[in-house]
Every structure is written in structure tokens, then in C-alpha cells.
C-alpha positions as CSV (number, residue, x, y, z in Angstrom):
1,X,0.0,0.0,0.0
2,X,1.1,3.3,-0.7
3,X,1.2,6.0,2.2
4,X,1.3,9.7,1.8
5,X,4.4,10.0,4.5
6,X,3.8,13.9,4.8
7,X,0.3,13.4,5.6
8,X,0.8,10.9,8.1
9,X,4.3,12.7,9.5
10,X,1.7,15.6,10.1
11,X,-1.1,13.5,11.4
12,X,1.4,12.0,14.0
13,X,3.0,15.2,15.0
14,X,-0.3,16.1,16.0
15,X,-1.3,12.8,18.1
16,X,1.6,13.3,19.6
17,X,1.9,16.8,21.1
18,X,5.3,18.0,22.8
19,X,5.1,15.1,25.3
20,X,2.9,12.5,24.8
21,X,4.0,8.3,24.8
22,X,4.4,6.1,21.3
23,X,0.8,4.5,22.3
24,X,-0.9,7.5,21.1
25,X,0.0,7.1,17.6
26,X,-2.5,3.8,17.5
27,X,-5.7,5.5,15.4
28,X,-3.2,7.4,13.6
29,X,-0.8,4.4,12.3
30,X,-4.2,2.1,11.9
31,X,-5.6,4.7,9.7
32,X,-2.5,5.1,7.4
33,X,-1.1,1.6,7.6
34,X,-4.5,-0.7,7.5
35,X,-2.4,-4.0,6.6
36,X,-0.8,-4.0,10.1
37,X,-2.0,-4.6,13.7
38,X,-1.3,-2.0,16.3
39,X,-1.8,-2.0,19.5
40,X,-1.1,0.1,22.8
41,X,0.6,-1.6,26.0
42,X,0.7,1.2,28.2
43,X,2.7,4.0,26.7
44,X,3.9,2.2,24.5
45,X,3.4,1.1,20.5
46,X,3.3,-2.8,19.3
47,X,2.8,-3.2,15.6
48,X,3.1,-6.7,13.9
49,X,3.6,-6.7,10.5
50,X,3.6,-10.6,9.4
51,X,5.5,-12.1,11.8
52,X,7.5,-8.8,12.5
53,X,6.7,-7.1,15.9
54,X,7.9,-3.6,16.2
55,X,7.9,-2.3,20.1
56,X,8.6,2.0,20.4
57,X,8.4,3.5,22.9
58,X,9.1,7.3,22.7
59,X,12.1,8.8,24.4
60,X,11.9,12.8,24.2
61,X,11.6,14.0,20.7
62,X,12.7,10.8,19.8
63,X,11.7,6.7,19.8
64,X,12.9,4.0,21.5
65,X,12.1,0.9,18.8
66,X,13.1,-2.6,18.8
67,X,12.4,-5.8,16.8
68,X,11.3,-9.3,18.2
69,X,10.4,-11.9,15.7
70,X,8.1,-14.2,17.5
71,X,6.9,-12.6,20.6
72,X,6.5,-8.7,21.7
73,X,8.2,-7.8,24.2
74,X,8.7,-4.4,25.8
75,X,11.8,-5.4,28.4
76,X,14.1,-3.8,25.8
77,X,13.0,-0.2,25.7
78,X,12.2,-1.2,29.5
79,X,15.9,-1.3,30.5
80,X,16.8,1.3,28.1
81,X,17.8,-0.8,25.0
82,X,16.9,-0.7,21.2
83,X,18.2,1.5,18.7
84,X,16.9,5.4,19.1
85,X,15.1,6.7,16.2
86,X,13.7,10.1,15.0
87,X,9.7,10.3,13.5
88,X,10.6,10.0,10.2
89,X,13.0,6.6,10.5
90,X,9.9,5.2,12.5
91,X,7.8,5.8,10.1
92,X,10.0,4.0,7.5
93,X,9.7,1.0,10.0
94,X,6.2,1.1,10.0
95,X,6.2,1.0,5.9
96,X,8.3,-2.0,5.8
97,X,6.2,-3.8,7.9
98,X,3.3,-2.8,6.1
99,X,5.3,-4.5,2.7
């Protein structure tokens, strides 16, 4: 599927404020990427693509995003880990899983 990433960079911007958590951006990333699941543990984002899982968790203006194959799990961004990401390489995440 093809997204308009402006639109949806705009939309998120929006859900998201100055301050608020990854798990806000649910309604917004359901309505732009319909192919993938997305749900909201907490304050924090789970997408699966496939059998991709994608856990982000924001971190200031940035994310916090890690990968688990098989099961989701948020005890990486929990201690800390995963690799930090701005808006616009998250939302190139979220388009791959939506391949």
C-alpha cells in the first residue's frame, strides 16, 4: 500500500503533542497503515507486521524501537535498549512492515 508519509508525519505530529507516549500514535498508524496490527501496552506502541513485531516507545523527541520476531516484548525499551530513532525513521519501519 502506498502511504502519503507527509500526511501521516503531520497526522502524527499532531497525536503526539510536545510530550505524549508512542501509544498514542494507535488511530493514527491504523488509519495510514490498515495492513498491520497496532496495539497500545501502556505508553507504549506494538505493531506486527507478518511475523515482524515492532515495540517504540518514545524517548523525548525521539523513539525508542526494537524488533522481536516471534513474541513482543517491551523489556528492551524497558531497561533502556533498542536502537533510538527520529519520526521519520519510524515511520520507514512502520512502511516496511506494512510491505
Amino acid at each position: 500500500m502506498s502511504v502519503d508519509r507527509a500526511r501521516f508525519k503531520t497526522e502524527a505530529q499532531a497525536c503526539l503533542g510536545q510530550s505524549k507516549p508512542a501509544g498514542e500514535l494507535v488511530d493514527c498508524v491504523q488509519r495510514h497503515f490498515p495492513d498491520v496490527q497496532v496495539n497500545r501496552e501502556r505508553d507504549d506502541l506494538i505493531i506486527r507486521g507478518g511475523t515482524r513485531f515492532l515495540v517504540v516507545r518514545r524517548d523525548g523527541p525521539r523513539f525508542r524501537v526494537t524488533d522481536n520476531v516471534a513474541v513482543p516484548s517491551t523489556n528492551t525499551v524497558d531497561a533502556g535498549g533498542g536502537r533510538e530513532i527520529t519520526l521519520d525513521q519510524l515511520i520507514d519501519e512502520i512502511a516496511a512492515l506494512d510491505d
